[in-house]
C-alpha positions in Angstrom: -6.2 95.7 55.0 -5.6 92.8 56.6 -5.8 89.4 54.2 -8.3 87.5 56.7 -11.1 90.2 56.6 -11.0 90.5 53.1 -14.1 89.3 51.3 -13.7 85.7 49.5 -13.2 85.2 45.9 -15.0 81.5 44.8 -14.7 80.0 41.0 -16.8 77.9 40.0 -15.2 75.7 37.2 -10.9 75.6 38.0 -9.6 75.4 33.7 -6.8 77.9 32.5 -8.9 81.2 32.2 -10.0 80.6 35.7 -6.6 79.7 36.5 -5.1 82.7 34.9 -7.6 85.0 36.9 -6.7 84.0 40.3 -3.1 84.1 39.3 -3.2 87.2 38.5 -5.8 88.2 42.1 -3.2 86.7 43.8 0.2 88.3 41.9 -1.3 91.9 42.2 -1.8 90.9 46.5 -5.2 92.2 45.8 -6.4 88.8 47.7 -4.1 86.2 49.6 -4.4 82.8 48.0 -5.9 81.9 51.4 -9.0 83.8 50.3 -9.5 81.9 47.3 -10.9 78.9 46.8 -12.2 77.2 43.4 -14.2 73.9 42.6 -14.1 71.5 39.7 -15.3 67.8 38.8 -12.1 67.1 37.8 -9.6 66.1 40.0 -6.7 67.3 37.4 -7.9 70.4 37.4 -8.4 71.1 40.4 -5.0 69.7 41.5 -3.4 72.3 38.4 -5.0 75.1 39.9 -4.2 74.3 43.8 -0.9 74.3 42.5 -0.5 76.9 40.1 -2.6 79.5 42.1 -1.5 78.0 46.0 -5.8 77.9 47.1 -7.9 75.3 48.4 -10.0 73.5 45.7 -13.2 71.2 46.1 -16.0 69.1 43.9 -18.7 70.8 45.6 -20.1 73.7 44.2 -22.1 74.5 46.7 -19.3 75.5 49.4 -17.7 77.4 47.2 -21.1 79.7 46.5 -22.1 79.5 50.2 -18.7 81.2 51.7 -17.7 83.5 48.1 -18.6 87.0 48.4 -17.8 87.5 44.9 -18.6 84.2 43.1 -17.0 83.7 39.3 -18.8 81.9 37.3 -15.9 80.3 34.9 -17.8 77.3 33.3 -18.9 76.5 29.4 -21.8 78.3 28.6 -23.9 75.5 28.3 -23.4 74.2 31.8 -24.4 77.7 33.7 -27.9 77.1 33.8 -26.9 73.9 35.6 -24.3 75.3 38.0 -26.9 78.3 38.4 -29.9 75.7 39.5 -27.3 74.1 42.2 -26.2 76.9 43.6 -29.1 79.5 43.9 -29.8 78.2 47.1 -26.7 79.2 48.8 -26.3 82.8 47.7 -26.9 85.6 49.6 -27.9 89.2 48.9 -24.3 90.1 49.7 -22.8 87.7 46.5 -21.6 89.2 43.8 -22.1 86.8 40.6 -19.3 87.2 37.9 -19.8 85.3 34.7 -17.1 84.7 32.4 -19.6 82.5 30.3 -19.2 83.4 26.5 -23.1 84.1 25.4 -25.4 84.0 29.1 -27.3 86.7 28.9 -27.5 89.0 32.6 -30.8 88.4 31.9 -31.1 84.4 31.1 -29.1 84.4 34.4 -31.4 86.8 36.4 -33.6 84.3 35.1 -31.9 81.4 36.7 -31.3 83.3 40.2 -33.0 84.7 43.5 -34.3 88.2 42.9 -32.3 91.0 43.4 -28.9 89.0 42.4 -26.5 91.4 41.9 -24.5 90.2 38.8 -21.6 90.9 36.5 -20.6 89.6 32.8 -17.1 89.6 31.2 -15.6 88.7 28.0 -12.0 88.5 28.5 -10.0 87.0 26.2 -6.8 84.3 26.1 -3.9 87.0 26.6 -5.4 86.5 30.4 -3.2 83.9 30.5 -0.4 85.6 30.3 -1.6 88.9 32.2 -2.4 90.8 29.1 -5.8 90.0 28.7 -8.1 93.4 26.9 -11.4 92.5 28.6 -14.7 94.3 28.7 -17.6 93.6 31.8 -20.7 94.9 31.9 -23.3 94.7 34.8 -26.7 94.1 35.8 -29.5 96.5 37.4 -28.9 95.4 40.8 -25.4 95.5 40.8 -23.7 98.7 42.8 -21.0 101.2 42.0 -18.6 99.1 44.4 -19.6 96.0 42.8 -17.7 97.4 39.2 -14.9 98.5 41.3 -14.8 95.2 42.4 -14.6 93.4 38.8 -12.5 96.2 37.4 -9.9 95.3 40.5 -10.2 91.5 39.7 -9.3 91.6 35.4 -7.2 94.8 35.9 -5.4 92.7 37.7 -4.9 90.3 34.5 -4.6 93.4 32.1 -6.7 96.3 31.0 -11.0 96.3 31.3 -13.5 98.4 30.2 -16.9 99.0 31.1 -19.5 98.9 28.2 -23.2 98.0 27.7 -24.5 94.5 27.8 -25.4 94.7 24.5 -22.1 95.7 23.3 -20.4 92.2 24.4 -20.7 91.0 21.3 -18.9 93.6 19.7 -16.3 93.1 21.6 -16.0 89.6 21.4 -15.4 90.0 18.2 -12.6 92.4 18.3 -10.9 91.2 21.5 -12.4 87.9 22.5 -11.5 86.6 19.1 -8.9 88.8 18.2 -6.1 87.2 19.3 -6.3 84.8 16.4 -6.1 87.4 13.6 -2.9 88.6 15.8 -1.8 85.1 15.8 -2.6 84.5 12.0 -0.7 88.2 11.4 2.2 86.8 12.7 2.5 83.4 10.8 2.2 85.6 7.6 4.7 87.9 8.6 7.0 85.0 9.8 6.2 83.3 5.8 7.3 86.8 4.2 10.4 86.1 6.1 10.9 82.8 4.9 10.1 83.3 1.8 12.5 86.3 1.4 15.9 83.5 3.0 15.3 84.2 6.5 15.4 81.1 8.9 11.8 80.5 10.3 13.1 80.9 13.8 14.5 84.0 13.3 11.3 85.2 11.3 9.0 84.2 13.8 10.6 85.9 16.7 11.4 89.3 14.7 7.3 88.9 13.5 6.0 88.5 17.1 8.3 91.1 18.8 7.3 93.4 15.7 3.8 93.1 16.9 4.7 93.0 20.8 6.3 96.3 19.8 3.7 98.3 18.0 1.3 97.5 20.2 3.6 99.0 22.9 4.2 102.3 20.9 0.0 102.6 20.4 -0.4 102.1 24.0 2.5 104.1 25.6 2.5 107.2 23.3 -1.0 107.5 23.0 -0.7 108.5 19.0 -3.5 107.7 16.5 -2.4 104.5 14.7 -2.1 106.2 11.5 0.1 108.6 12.6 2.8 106.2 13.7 2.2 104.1 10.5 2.9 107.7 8.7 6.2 108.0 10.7 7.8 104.3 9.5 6.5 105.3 5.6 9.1 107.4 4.1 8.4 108.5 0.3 9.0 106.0 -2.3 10.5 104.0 0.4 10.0 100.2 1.0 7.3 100.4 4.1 4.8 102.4 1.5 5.5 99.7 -1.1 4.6 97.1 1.3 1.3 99.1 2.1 0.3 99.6 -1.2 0.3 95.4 -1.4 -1.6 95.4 1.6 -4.0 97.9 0.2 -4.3 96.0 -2.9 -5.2 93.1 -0.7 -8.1 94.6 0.6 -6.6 93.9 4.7 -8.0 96.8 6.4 -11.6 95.8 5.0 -11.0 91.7 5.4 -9.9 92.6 9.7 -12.8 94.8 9.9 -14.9 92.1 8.3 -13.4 89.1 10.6 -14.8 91.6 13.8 -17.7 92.0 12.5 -18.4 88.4 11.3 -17.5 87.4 14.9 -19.7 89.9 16.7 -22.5 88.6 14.4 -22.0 85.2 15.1 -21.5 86.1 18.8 -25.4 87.6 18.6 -26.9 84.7 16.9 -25.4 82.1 19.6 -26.5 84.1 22.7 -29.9 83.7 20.9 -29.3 80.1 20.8 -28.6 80.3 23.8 -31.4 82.4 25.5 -34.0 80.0 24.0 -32.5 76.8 25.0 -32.0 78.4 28.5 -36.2 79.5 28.4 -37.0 76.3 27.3 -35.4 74.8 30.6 -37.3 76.9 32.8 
């Protein structure tokens, strides 16, 4: 296909997730950088990302929804129904609206936009940035079979997606959106067994972060169930089952399934938040 007839890819907002994105569009050549374009209100954003990502950049929102065919919506939450009012104008039934907003509702957005907007919501997470993000989208009534190709294309090309039910986005942000944090946590305490046992902390933190990097590597690329690879490291009476009987005795299968689920909770009660204020400005 050749790069100029190849539908345009707009963001609205030009920070690091957005940035990571169109890296990642542009790294897989599933879109030239030509056909990008992002806008921002701040100049050193928008100079970051021209750099970083080798697209035109504007202030003006409105450009950027009148010539996107799929148009990423990569703001805070609380500014989309701002964005959304200054740029309804300019869409047309062939846009594809992608929000990456944590929280906005398909529906608070439907809300907000011409009818018949076809329209898209993700939760990807920070790993984006380094083109591992685990993301999950989910669409809206009017949008098509192609239109999920499409967003599958754009954050497979960041890492791995998966479709799932509106209504299941908080679930996930509270296992992948947030997880990255109990990873990061994971390692620091791994690291501070090290230390604590006379290894230097640069040493420990690199073996604790490959460690992880690993085994997430041998889940993924043998397809085995968790338990059985955890099986294959315990020998018996050997150190690794000592080490899981003090994790046991720590409750930490029960405190990382309560962190997700704490999360996903707390995920639910601020799209609520946000659903009302977003009513209330209608």
């Amino acid at each position: 296909v050749n790069p100029n007839e190849m539908p345009r890819v707009g963001f609205i907002g030009a920070g690091q997730m957005a940035t990571a994105m169109a890296r990642g569009i542009v790294k897989s050549e599933l879109y030239a950088a030509t056909d990008l374009i992002a806008s921002d209100r701040s100049k050193e954003q928008r100079e970051s990302f021209a750099k970083l990502v080798g697209c035109q950049t504007t202030d003006d929102n409105k450009s950027v929804a009148k010539g996107s065919e799929t148009l990423i919506l990569a703001v805070k939450p609380n500014i989309v129904p701002y964005v959304l009012a200054e740029v309804k104008g300019c869409l047309n039934s062939s846009t594809l609206v992608v929000s990456i907003a944590a929280g906005v509702s398909i529906a608070t957005m439907e809300e907000l936009l011409p009818k018949g907007t076809r329209l898209a919501r993700v939760m990807p997470n920070t790993p984006c940035l380094v083109g591992e993000t685990a993301s999950a989208y989910a669409l809206g009534a009017n949008a098509t079979k192609d239109d999920g190709k499409t967003v599958e294309q754009i954050l497979q090309a960041c890492g791995q997606t998966y479709q799932v039910k509106e209504k299941l986005l908080d679930a996930v942000t509270g296992l992948s959106g947030s997880g990255p944090a109990y990873v990061y946590i994971m390692i620091e305490a791994l690291a501070d067994g090290g230390v604590r046992m006379g290894l230097p902390r640069p040493v420990a933190l690199q073996l604790a972060a490959q460690t992880v990097l690993g085994s997430a590597k041998m889940v993924m690329e043998t397809g085995e169930h968790p338990g059985l690879l955890k099986d294959k490291v315990a020998s018996p009476g050997g150190t690794t089952i000592a080490g899981i009987h003090a994790l046991e005795k720590g409750g930490f299968r029960a405190t990382i399934m309560n962190a997700v689920e704490a999360a996903a909770t707390r995920s639910t009660e601020l799209s609520k938040a946000a659903e009302k204020k977003s009513s209330s400005k209608l």
